[in-house]
C-alpha positions as CSV (number, residue, x, y, z in Angstrom):
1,X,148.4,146.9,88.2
2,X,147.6,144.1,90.9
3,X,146.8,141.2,87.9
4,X,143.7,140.5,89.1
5,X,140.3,139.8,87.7
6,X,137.4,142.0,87.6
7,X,135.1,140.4,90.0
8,X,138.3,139.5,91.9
9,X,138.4,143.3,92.7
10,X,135.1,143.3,93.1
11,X,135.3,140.4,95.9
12,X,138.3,142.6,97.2
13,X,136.1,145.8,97.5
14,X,133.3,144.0,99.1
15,X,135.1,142.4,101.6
16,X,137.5,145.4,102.9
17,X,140.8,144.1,101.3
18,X,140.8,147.3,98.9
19,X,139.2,150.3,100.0
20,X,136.6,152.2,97.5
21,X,136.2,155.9,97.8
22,X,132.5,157.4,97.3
23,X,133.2,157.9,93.5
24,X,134.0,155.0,93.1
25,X,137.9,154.8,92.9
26,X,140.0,153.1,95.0
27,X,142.3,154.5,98.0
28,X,145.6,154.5,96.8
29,X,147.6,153.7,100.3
30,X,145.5,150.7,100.2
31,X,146.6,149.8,96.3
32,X,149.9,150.5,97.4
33,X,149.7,148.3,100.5
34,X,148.3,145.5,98.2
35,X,150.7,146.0,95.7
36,X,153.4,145.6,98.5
37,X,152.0,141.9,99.4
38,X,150.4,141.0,96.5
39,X,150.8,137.0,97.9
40,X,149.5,138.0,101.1
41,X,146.6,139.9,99.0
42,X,145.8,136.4,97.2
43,X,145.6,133.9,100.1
44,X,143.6,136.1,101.9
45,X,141.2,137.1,98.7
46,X,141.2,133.1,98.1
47,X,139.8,133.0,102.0
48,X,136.8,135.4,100.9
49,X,135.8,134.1,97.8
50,X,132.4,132.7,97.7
51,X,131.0,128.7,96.9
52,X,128.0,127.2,96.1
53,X,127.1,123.9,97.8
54,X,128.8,121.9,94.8
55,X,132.5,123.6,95.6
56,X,132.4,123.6,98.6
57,X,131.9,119.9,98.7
58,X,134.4,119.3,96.0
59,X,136.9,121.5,98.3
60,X,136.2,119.3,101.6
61,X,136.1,116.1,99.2
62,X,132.7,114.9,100.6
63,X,129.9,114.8,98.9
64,X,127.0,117.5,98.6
65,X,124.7,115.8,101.2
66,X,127.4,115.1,103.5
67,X,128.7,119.0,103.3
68,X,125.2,120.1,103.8
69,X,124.8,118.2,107.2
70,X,128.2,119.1,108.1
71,X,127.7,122.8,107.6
72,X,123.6,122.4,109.6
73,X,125.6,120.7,112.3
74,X,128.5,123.5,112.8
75,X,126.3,126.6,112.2
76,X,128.1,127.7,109.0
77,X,125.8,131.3,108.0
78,X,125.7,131.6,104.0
79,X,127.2,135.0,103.0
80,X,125.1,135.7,100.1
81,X,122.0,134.4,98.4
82,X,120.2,134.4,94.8
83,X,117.8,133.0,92.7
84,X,119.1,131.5,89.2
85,X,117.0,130.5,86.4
86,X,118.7,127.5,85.1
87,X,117.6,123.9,83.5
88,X,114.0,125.9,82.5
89,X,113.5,126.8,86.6
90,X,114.8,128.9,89.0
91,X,116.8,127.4,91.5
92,X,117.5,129.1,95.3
93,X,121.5,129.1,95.6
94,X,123.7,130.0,98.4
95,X,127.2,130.6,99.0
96,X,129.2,129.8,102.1
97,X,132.8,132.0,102.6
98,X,135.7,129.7,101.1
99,X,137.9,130.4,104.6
100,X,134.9,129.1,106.4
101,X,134.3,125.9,104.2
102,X,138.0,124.6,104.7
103,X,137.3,125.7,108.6
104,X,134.7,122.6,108.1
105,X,137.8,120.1,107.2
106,X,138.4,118.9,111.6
107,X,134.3,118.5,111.8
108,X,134.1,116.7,108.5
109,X,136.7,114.2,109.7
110,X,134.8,114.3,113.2
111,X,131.5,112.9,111.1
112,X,133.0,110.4,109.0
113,X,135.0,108.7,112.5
114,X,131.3,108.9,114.0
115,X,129.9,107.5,110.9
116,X,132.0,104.9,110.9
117,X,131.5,103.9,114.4
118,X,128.2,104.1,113.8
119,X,127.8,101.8,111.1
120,X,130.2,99.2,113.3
121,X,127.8,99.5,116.0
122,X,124.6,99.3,113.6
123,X,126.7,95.9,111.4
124,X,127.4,94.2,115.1
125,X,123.9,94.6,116.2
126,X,122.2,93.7,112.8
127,X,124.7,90.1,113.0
128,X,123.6,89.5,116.7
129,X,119.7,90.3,116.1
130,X,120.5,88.0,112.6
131,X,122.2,84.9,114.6
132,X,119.3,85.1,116.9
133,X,116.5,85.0,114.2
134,X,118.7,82.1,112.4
135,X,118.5,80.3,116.0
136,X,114.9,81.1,116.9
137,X,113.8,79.8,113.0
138,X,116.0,76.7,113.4
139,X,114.5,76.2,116.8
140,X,111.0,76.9,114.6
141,X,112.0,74.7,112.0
142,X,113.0,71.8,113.9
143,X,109.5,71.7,116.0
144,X,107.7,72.1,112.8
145,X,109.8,68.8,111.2
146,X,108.8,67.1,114.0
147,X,105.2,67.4,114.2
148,X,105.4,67.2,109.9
149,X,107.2,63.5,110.9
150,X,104.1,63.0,113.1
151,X,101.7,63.6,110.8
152,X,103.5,61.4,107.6
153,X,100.9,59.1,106.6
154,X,101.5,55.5,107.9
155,X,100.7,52.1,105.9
156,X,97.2,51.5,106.3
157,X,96.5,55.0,106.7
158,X,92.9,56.0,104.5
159,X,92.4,57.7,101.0
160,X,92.5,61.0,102.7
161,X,94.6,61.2,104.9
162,X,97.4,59.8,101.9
163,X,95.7,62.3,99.8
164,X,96.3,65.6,102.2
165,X,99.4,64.5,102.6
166,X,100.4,64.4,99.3
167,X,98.6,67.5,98.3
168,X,99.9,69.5,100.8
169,X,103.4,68.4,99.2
170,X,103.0,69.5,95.9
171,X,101.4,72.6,97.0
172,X,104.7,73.3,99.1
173,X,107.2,72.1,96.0
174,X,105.0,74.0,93.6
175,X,103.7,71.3,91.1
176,X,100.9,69.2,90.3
177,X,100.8,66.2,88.0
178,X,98.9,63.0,86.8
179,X,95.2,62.3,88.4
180,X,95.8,65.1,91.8
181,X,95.8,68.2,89.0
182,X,92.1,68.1,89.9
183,X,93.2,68.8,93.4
184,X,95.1,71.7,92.6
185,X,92.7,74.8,94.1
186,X,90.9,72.6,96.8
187,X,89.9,74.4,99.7
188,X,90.5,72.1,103.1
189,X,92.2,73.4,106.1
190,X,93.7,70.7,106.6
191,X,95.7,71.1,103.6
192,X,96.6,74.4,104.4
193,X,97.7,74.0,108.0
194,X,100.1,71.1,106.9
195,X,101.2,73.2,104.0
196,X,102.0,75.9,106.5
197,X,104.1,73.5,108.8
198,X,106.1,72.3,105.7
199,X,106.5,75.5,104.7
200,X,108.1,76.5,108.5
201,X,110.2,72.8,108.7
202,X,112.4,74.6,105.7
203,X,112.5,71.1,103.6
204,X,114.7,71.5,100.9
205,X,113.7,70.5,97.3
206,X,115.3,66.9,97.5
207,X,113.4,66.0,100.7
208,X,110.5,66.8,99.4
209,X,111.1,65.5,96.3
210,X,111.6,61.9,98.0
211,X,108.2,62.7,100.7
212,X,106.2,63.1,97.5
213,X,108.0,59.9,95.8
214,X,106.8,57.8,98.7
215,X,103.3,58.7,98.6
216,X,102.9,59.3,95.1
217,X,101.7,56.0,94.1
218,X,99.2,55.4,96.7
219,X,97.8,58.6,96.2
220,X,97.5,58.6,92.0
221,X,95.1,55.3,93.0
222,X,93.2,57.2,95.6
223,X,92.7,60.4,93.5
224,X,91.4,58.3,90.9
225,X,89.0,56.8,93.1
226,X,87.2,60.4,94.6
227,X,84.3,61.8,93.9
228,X,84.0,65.6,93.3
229,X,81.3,68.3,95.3
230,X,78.7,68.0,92.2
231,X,78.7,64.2,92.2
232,X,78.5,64.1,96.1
233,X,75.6,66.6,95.6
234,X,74.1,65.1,93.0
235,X,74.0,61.9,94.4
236,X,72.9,62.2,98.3
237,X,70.7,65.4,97.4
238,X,72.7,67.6,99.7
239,X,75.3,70.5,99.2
240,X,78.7,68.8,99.2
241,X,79.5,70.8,102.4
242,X,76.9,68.9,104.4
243,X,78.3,65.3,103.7
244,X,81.7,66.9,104.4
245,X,81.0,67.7,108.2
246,X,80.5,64.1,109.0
247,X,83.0,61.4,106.8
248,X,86.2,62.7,105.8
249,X,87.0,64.6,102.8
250,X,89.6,66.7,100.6
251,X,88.0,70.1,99.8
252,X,84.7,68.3,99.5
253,X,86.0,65.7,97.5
254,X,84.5,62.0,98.9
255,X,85.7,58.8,98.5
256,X,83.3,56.9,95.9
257,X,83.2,53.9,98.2
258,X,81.6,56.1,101.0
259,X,79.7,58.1,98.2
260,X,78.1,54.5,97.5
261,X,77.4,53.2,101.3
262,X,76.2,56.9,101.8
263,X,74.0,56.2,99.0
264,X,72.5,52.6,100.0
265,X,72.0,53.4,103.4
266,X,71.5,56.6,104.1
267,X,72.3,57.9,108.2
268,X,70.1,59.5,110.0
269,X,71.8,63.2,109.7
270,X,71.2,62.5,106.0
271,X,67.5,62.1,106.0
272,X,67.9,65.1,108.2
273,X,69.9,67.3,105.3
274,X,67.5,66.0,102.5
275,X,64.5,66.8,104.8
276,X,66.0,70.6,105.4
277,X,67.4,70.7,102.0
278,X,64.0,69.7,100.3
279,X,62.2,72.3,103.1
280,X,64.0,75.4,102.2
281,X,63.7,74.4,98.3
282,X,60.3,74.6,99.3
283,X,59.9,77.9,101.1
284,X,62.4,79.6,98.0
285,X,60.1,78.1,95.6
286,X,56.6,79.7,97.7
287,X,58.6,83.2,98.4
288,X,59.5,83.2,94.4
289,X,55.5,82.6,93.6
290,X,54.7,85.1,95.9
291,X,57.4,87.7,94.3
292,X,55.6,86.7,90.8
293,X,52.0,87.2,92.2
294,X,53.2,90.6,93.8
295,X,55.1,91.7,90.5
296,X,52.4,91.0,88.7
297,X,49.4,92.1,90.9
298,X,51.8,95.6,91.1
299,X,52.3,95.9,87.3
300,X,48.6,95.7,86.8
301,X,47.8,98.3,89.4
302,X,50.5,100.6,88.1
303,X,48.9,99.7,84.1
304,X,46.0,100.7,85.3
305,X,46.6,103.7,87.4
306,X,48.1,104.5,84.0
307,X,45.3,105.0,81.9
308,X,42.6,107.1,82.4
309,X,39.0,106.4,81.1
310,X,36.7,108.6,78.4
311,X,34.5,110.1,81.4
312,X,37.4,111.0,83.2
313,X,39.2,112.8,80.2
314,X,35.9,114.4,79.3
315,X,36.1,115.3,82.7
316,X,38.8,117.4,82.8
317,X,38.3,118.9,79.7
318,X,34.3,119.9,80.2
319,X,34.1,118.0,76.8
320,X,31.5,115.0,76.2
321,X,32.4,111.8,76.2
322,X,31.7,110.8,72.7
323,X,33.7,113.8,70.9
324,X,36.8,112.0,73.7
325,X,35.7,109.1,72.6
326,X,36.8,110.1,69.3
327,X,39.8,111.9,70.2
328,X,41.9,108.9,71.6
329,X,45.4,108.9,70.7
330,X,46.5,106.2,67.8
331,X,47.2,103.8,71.2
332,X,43.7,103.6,71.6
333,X,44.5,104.8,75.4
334,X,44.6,107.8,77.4
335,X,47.8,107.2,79.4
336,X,48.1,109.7,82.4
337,X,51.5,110.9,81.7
338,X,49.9,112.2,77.9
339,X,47.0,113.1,79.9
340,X,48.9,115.7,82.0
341,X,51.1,117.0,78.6
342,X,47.6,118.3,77.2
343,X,46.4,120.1,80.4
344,X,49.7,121.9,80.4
345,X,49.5,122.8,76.7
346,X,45.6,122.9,76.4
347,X,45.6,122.6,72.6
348,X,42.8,124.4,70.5
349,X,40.5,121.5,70.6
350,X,40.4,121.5,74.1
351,X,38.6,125.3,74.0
352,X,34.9,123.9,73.7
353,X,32.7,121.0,72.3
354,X,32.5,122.9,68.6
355,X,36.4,123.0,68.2
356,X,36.7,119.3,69.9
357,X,34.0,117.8,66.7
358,X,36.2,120.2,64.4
359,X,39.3,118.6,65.4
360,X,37.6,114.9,65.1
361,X,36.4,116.0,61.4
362,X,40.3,117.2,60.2
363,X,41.7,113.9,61.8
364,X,39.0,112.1,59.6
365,X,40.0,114.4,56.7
366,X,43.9,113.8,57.3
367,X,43.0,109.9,57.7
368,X,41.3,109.7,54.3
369,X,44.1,111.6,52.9
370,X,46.8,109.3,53.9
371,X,44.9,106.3,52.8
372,X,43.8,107.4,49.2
373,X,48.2,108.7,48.9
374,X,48.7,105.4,50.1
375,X,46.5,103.4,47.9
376,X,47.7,105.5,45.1
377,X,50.8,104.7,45.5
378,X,50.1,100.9,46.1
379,X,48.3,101.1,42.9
380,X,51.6,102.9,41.0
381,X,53.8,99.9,42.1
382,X,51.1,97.5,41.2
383,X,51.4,99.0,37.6
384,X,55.4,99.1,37.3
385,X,54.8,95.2,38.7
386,X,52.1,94.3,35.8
387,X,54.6,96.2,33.0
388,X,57.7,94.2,34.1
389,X,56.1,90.7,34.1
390,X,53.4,91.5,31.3
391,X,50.7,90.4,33.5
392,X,47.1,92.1,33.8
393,X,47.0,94.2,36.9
394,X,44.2,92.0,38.6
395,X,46.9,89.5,38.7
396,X,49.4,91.5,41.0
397,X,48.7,91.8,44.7
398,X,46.9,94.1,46.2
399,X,50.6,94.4,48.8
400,X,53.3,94.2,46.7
401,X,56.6,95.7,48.0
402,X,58.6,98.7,46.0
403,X,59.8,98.3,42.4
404,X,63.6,99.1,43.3
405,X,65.8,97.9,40.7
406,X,67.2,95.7,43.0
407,X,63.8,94.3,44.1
408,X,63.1,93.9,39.8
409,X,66.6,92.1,39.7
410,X,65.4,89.6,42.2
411,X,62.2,89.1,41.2
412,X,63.0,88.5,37.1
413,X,65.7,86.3,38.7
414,X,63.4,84.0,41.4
415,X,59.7,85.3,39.8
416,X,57.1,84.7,42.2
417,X,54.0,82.8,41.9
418,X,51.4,85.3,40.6
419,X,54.3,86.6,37.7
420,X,53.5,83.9,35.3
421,X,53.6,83.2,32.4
422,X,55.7,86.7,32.0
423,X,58.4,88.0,29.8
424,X,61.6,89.2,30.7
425,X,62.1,93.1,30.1
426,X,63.1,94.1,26.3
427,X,62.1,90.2,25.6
């Protein structure tokens, strides 16, 4: 009758626009009345109908975000909530009145003017704070090409001072070549700091590239006249750090003209060094003796602590010292920790003197038994040895190893000393 939809008459029932009787059925005056402005009935059902965040940014033509600030800004109150399981979770939605979303359109146009003011003011104070930063690190970089300009190396300026210099350049310009690649981790502050005010004077690649030209040659001879830290150390006697607090140095690398004068005529602060040097060798080498002596003076105590004697075991165990005697473990010791095992378990020989000499006598028993299987068994290989080689059995060992058939192989292959004369098998 009104061409509508079902859940558009629902929307028209739940909003007031048709009026629903108790069993359900709609008031006909109001059908009537909606029939009579059915356009009218439209716009204003259009009004009520309800959208999620996603249409009613599409209907404003801003994006979700900027509809969600919008609508927290303005107080806009959600007319209905629900959960929906979508995308394998549920998902909180709500829906916002469509008459009260395009009631948004004046204070979405209010943000984006404030926005946009906003980021004129934000884009005129980022230039000014960027034209002052430009000035202060021109300003920054002109000081620092200054006092670079003071310290470039002049003509009869020394090894390391040429070599700092030109170190401190290729670590700036990022390479290393020729004799300085030795030079390339060296640890001087000196080469830092002037690295660091290089760095600050903002050089560009071509001015470098001529500083390093410049000084390159003079400083391939110098580098290949330095000694490093372990010929310094080796040849004064000192750690390379001491020599490096009093004659000038690249990360502890030395001149070998000064290595050599060092060397010949030794300063006094030199004997001094050797003097401490050879001192504290001295006292390392006494505390390391006395670390051995106390290891070993503590091992013995705690070998002995560890083994208790006959008269103690016998003791413990009311037993007599001979029958303990005879009851030592195969170690030949009575270690404390065993000790302690057989006063918890206090096994049957432990009972009295009798059981302690019966226990000796089935050891004895189990000893003999093991040796005569043993020398049986000796005596079976011996055979198996004598049958293979056709020798007597006087002639084979008394230890011979196993008669494997890989152990026969070898053996028929490389026979040993005692096989011969033999015959091969089935010869």
């Amino acid at each position: 009758m009104l061409g509508l939809a079902v859940w558009e008459v629902e929307l028209a029932a739940e909003t007031g626009l048709l009026l629903r009787l108790p069993d359900r059925s709609f008031d006909p005056l109001s059908v009537r009345a909606a029939l009579d402005d059915l356009d009218g009935l439209r716009r204003r059902l259009a009004r009520e109908r309800r959208c999620n965040a996603t249409e009613s940014a599409a209907r404003l033509g801003v994006s979700v975000q900027r509809f969600k600030r919008v609508a927290t800004a303005a107080g806009l109150m959600p007319v209905a909530e629900k959960d929906v399981r979508k995308y394998g979770r549920v998902l909180h939605v709500v829906y916002y009145r469509a008459g009260d979303v395009d009631a948004l359109a004046d204070h979405v146009r209010a943000d984006a003017e404030l926005r946009a003011a906003s980021t004129v003011v934000v884009r005129e104070q980022a230039a000014r704070k960027a034209a002052a930063t430009r000035k202060r690190n021109a300003e920054l970089a002109a000081t620092a090409r200054a006092e670079v300009e003071r310290r470039r190396p002049r003509p009869d300026a020394g090894q390391v001072e040429v070599l700092v210099w030109v170190v401190a350049l290729m670590r700036v310009s990022g390479g290393f070549s020729g004799p300085l690649k030795r030079l390339r981790y060296v640890d001087d502050p000196g080469v830092e700091q002037l690295a660091r005010l290089m760095t600050q004077a903002r050089f560009r690649p071509d001015e470098l590239g001529a500083m390093l030209d410049d000084a390159f040659p003079c400083a391939g001879r110098a580098a290949k006249d330095l000694a490093d830290p372990d010929e310094v150390s080796a040849a004064l006697g000192v750690p390379a750090w001491v020599v490096a607090e009093h004659v000038p140095h690249v990360g502890g690398h030395v001149p070998a003209s000064v290595l050599r004068g060092l060397a010949e005529d030794s300063p006094s602060w030199l004997l001094q060094a050797r003097a401490d040097a050879e001192l504290q060798n001295a006292v390392v080498e006494v505390e390391r003796q006395d670390a051995h002596r106390h290891a070993a003076v503590l091992g013995s105590a705690a070998r002995a602590t560890a083994r208790l004697s006959d008269a103690s075991v016998a003791g413990l165990f009311g037993l007599s010292e001979d029958v303990v005697r005879a009851l030592r473990p195969g170690s030949g010791r009575w270690k404390s920790g065993y000790v302690e095992q057989l006063m918890r378990r206090r096994p049957a020989w432990s009972a009295d003197e009798d059981a302690a000499w019966a226990e000796v006598e089935r050891r004895q028993r189990r000893r003999e038994t093991r040796e005569r299987r043993k020398w049986e068994r000796m005596l079976g290989w011996r055979r198996t040895w004598a049958q293979v080689f056709g020798v007597p059995l006087a002639a084979v060992p008394v230890k011979v190893g196993r008669p494997t058939p890989k152990a026969i192989a070898a053996a028929v292959a490389h026979p040993p000393p005692w096989a011969t004369p033999f015959r091969r098998p089935g010869g």
